[in-house]
C-alpha positions as CSV (number, residue, x, y, z in Angstrom):
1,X,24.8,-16.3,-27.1
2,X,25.2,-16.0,-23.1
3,X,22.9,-14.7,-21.0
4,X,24.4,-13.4,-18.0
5,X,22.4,-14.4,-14.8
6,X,22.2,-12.4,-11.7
7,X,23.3,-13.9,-8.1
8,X,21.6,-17.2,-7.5
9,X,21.0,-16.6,-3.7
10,X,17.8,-16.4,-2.7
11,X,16.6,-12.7,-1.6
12,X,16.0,-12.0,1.9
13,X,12.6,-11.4,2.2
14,X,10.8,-9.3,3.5
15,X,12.9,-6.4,3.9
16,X,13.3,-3.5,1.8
17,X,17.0,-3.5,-0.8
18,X,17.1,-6.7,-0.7
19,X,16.5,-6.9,-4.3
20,X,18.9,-4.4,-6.3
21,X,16.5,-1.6,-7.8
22,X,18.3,1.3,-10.0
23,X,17.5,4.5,-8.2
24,X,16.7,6.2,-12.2
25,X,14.3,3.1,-13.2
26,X,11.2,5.4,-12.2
27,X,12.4,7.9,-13.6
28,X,13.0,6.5,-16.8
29,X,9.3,5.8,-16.5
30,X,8.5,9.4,-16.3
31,X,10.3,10.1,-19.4
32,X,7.9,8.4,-21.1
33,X,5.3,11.3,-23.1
34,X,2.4,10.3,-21.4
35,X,-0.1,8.4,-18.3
36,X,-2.6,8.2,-15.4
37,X,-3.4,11.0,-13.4
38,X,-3.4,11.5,-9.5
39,X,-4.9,12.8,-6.5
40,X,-2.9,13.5,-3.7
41,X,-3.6,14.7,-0.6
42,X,-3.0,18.5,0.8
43,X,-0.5,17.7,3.7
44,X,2.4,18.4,1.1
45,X,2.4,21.4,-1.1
46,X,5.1,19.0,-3.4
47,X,4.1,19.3,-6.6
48,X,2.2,16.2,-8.2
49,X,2.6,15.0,-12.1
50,X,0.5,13.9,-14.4
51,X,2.0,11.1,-16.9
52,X,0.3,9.4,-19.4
53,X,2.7,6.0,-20.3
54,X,2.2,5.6,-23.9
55,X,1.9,1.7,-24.2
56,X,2.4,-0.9,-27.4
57,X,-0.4,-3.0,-25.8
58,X,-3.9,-2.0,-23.7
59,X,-2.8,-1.1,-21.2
60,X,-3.0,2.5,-19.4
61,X,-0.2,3.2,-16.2
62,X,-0.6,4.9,-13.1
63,X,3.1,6.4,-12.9
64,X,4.3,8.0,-9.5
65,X,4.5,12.0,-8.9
66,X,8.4,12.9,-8.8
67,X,9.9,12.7,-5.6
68,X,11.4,16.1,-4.7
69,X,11.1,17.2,-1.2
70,X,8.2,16.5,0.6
71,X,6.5,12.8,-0.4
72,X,3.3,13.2,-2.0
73,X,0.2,10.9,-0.8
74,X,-1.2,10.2,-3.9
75,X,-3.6,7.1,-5.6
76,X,-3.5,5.9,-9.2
77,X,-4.8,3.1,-11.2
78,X,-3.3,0.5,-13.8
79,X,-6.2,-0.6,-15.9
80,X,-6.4,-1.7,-19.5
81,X,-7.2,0.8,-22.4
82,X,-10.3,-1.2,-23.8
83,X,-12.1,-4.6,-23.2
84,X,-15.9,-5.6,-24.6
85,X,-19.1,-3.9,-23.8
86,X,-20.0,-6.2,-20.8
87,X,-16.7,-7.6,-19.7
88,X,-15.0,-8.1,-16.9
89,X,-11.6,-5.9,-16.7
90,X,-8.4,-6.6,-13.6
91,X,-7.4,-3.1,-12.3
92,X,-4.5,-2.4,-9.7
93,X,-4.9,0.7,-7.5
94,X,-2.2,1.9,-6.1
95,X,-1.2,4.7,-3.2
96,X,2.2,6.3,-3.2
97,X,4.0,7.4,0.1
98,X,1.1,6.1,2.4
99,X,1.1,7.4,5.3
100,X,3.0,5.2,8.6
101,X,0.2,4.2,10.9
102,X,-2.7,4.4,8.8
103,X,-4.6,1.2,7.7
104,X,-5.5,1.7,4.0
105,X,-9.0,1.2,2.6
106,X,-9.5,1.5,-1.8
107,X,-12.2,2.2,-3.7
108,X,-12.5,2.5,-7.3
109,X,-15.3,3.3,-9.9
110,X,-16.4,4.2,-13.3
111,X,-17.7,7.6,-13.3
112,X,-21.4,7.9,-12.8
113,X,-21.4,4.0,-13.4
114,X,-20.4,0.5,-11.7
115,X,-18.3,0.4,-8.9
116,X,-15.5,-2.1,-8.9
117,X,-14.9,-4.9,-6.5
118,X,-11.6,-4.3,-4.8
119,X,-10.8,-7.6,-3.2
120,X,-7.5,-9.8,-2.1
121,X,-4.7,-9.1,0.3
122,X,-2.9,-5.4,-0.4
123,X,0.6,-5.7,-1.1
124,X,3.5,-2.8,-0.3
125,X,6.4,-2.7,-1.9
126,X,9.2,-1.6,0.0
127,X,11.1,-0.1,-2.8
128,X,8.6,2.2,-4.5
129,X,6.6,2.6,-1.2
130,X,3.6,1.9,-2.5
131,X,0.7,0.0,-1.3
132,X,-2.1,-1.6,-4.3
133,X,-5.1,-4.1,-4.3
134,X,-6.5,-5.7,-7.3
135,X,-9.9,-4.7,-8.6
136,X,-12.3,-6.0,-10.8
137,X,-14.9,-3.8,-13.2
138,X,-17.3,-4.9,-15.4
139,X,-18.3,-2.4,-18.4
140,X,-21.5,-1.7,-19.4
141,X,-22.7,-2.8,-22.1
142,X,-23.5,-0.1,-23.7
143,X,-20.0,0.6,-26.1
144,X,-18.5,4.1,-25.4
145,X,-15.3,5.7,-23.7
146,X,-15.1,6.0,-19.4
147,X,-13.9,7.5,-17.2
148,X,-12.3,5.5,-14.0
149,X,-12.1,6.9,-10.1
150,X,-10.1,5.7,-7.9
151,X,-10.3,6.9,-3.9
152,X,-7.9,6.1,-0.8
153,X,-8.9,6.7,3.0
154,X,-6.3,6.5,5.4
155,X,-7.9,5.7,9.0
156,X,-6.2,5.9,12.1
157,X,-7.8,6.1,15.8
158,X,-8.1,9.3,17.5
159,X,-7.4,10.9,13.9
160,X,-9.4,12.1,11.2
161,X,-9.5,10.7,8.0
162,X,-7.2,11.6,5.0
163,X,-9.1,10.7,1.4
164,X,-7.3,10.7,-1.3
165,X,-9.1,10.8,-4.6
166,X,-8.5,10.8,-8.3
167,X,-9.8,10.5,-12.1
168,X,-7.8,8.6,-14.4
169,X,-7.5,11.0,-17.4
170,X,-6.9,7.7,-19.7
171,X,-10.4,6.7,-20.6
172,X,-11.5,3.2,-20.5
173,X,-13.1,2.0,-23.9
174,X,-16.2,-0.4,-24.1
175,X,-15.9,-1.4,-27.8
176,X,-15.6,-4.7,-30.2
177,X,-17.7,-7.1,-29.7
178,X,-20.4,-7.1,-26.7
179,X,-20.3,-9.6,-24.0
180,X,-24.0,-10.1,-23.0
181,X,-23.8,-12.5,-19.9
182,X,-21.3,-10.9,-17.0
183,X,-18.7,-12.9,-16.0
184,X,-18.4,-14.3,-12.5
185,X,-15.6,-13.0,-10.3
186,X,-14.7,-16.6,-9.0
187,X,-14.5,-17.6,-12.7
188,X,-12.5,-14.6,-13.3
189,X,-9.6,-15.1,-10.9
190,X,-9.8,-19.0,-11.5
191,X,-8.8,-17.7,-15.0
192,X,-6.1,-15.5,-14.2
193,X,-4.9,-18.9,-12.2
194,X,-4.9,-20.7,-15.6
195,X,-7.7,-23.2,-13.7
196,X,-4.1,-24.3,-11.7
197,X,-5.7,-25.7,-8.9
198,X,-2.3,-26.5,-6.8
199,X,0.0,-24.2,-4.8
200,X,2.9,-25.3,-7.6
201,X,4.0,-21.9,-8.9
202,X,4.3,-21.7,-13.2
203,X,6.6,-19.8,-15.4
204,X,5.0,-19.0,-18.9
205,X,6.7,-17.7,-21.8
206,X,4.3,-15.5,-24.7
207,X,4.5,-14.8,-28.4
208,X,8.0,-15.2,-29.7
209,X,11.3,-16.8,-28.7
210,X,14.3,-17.7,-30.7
211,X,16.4,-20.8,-30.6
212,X,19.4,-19.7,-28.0
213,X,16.7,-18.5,-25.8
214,X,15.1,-21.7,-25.8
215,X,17.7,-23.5,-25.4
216,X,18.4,-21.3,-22.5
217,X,15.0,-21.9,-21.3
218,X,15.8,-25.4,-21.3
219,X,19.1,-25.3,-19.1
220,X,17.9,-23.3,-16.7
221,X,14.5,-25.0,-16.5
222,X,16.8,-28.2,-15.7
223,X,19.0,-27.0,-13.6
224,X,16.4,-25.3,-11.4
225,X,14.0,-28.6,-11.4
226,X,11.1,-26.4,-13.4
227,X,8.7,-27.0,-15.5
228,X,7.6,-24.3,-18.2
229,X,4.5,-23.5,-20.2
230,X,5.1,-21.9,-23.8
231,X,2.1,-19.9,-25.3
232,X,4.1,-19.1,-28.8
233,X,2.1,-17.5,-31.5
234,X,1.1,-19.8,-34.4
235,X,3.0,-17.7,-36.8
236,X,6.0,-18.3,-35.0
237,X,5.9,-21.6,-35.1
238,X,5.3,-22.0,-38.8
239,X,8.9,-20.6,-38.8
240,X,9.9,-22.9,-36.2
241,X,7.8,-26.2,-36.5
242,X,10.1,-28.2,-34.5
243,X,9.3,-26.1,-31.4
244,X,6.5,-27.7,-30.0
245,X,8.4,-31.6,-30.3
246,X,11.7,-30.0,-28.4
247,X,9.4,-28.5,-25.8
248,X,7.5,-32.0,-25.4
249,X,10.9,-33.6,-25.4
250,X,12.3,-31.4,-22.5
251,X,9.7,-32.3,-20.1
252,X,7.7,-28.7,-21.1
253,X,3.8,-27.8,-22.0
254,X,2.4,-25.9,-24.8
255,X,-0.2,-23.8,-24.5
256,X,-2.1,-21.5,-27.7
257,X,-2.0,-17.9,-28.4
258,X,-3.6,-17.6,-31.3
259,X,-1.8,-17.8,-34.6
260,X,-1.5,-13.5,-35.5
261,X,-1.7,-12.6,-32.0
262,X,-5.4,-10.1,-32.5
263,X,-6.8,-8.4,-29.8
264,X,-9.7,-11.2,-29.8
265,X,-12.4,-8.8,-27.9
266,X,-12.3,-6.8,-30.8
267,X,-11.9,-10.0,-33.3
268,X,-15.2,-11.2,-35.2
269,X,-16.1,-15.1,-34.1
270,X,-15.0,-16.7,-37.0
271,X,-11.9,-15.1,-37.2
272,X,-11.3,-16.2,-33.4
273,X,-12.5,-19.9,-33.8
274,X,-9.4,-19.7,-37.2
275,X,-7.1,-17.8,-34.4
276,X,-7.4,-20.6,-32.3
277,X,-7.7,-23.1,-35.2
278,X,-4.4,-22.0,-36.4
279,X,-2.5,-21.9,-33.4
280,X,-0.4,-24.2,-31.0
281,X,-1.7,-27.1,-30.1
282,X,-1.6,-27.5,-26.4
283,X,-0.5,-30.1,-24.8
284,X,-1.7,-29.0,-20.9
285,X,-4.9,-30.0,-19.0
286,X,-7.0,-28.5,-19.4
287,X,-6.5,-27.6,-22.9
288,X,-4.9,-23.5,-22.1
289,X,-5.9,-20.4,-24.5
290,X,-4.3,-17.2,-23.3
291,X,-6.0,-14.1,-25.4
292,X,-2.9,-11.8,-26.9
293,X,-2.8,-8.9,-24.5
294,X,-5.4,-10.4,-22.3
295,X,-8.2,-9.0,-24.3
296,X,-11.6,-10.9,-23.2
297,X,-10.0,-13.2,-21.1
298,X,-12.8,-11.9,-18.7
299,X,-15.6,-12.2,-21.1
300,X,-17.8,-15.2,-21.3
301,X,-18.0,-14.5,-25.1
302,X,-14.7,-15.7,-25.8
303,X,-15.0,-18.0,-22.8
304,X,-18.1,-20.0,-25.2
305,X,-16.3,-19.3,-28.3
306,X,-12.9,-21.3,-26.8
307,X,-15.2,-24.3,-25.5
308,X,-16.0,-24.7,-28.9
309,X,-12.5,-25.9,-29.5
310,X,-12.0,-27.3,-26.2
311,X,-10.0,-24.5,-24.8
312,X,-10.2,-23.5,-21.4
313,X,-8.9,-19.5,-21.1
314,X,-5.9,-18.2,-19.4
315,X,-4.7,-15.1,-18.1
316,X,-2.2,-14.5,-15.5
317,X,-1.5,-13.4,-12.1
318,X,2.0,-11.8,-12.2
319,X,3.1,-9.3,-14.8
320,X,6.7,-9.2,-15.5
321,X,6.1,-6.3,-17.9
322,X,9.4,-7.1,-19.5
323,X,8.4,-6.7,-23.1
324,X,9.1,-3.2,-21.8
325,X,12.9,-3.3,-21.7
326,X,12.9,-3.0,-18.2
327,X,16.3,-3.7,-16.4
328,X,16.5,-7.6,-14.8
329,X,16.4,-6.4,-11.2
330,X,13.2,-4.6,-11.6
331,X,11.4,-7.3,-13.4
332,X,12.5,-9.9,-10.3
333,X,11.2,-6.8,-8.1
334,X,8.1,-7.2,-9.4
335,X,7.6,-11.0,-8.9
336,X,8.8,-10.6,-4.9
337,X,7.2,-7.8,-4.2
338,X,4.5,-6.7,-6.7
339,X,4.1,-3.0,-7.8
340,X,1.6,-0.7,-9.0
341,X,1.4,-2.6,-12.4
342,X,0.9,-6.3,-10.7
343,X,0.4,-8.6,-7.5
344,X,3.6,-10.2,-6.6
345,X,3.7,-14.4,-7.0
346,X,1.7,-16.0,-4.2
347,X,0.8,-20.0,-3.9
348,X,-0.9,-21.0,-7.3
349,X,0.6,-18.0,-9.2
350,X,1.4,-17.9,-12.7
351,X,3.9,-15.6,-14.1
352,X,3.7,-14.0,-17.0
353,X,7.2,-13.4,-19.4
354,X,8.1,-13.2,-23.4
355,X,10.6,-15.0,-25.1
356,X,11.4,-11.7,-26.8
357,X,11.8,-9.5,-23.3
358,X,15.1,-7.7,-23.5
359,X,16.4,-8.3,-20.2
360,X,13.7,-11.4,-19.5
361,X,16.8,-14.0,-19.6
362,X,18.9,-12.1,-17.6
363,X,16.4,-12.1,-14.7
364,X,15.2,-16.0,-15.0
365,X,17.2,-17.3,-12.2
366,X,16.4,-14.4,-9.8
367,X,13.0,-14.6,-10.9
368,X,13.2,-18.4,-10.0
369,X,14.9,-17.4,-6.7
370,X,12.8,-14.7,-5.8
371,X,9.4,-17.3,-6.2
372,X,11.5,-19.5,-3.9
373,X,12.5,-17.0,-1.3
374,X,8.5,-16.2,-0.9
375,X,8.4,-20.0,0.6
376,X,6.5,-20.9,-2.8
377,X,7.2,-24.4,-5.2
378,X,7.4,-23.7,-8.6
379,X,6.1,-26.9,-10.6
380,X,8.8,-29.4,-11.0
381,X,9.7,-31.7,-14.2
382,X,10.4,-34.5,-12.4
């Protein structure tokens, strides 16, 4: 099998259509039956839309209003669907159609609860015209099902203030197994770095993969000058136990996700410590675990449970989203400019892909090119 690759020039950053974008890919996301809802502000009468993505893994979507005459100003949040009682949980707030001139300030909160720390450079992407921060929440401890706010003010001198404000619809669920002892925010993003403590940039490939994609892996991987980390599932490679020697033989790392691929905040100790047990053995250092669908990654009772094996955890910093089906160009959108689901790649970024994505190959050297164009090294093999 081929994989056709788009052009191998490097986009022209930082200017808007640089990177093709099919003018139906957010609508296709509308079609979808469900998703976050938003506030908008009341300088439009435009109508604003409530969707609900419904999603294979925890996540919840904030999904833009339909454009139709006037833009709508309106905020949203990406946020998982559940993590532990106590845990730590990444969520991207985004505002649609900003408006020009206005510096941008985000807030977001559980309802009658925590607030969240919204921290990190905002990026806008040119495309979507959006504008997002990550923010970070911890959950009580206290299991049940919440409700997440979200709030933009738009300041501008001589003016007054436009606040945009919203709650998610989606709730938030605090359940499986408590974690007792917060989790640092510093430890937090240090694990969504995969503890990669240079400015090298790394491509990482989840769950599944099948031999002509790895082979294509391999070509491309050599041809670029990149080095690759492979977190395959345990289960796959007991159908495929020569994997892990043709990655080591190609210059490439292994890392472990799990054997069955459990949502291990809701996974019993035992039955993570025979996850782990049962997985990949990883050949990085540290020794990398990344939790299927990022469930506890932020928790510091899997964080104990995986230094009982030696594991240091691992989450990620850019979401490709292209399990999703997504078409190539919008998954290399997403790395060079960052959306309303993820950051774009910055220096000691980690992207995350899946061997099984439907258009994941397609996009590879774009996605390489599009890290590049950024002024960013991804990490070489030689």
């Amino acid at each position: 099998m081929a994989f056709a690759r788009p052009p191998s020039n490097p986009l022209r950053m930082p200017t808007g259509g640089d990177i093709p974008c099919p003018t139906n890919s957010l609508g296709a996301l509308a079609d979808d039956p469900a998703g976050e809802g938003m506030g908008h502000s009341r300088r439009s009468t435009a109508p604003v839309l409530a969707l609900i993505i419904a999603m294979a893994t925890p996540l919840a979507l904030g999904v833009p209003p339909a454009a139709g005459g006037d833009q709508v100003t309106s905020v949203a949040v990406t946020k998982p669907r559940y993590e532990s009682p106590g845990g730590m949980v990444p969520i991207v707030v985004t505002a649609w159609h900003p408006p020009a001139g206005y510096a941008i300030a985000f807030d977001v909160d559980l309802v009658d609860g925590s607030p969240a720390t919204c921290t990190g450079p905002m990026w806008r992407n040119p495309i979507r015209d959006t504008t997002s921060q990550k923010c970070y929440l911890t959950l009580p401890l206290t299991p049940g099902a919440y409700l997440v706010r979200s709030r933009a003010t738009f300041s501008r001198a001589g003016m007054a203030d436009i606040v945009v404000e919203t709650v998610s619809p989606h709730e938030l669920k605090a359940d499986g197994y408590p974690s007792s002892t917060p989790m640092t925010l510093a430890r937090a993003q240090a694990i969504e770095h995969c503890w990669n403590q240079t400015d090298y940039v790394w491509l990482t490939f989840d769950d599944s993969m099948n031999p002509t994609k790895l082979a294509f892996v391999f070509d491309l991987a050599h041809t670029n000058n990149v080095r690759v980390r492979f977190l395959l599932t345990g289960k796959l490679l007991a159908k495929q136990p020569l994997y892990p020697r043709r990655v080591r033989r190609h210059g490439h790392l292994m890392g472990n996700h799990t054997y069955g691929h459990l949502p291990l905040s809701r996974t019993a100790d035992e039955q993570v410590l025979s996850q782990i047990d049962r997985g990949a053995a990883s050949t990085t250092s540290p020794k990398l675990l990344r939790p299927p669908y990022g469930a506890g990654a932020f928790t510091t009772r899997l964080e104990s449970l995986a230094a009982r094996r030696n594991y240091s955890l691992c989450r990620w910093t850019v979401d490709t989203v292209d399990w999703r089906g997504d078409p190539a160009d919008v998954l290399i959108e997403r790395v060079a400019y960052g959306d309303y689901m993820t950051p774009p790649v910055g220096p000691g970024g980690v992207i995350l892909m899946h061997g099984h994505g439907e258009h994941t190959m397609e996009a590879l050297q774009g996605i390489i090119d599009a890290v590049r164009a950024r002024g960013l090294e991804l990490e070489p093999l030689n």
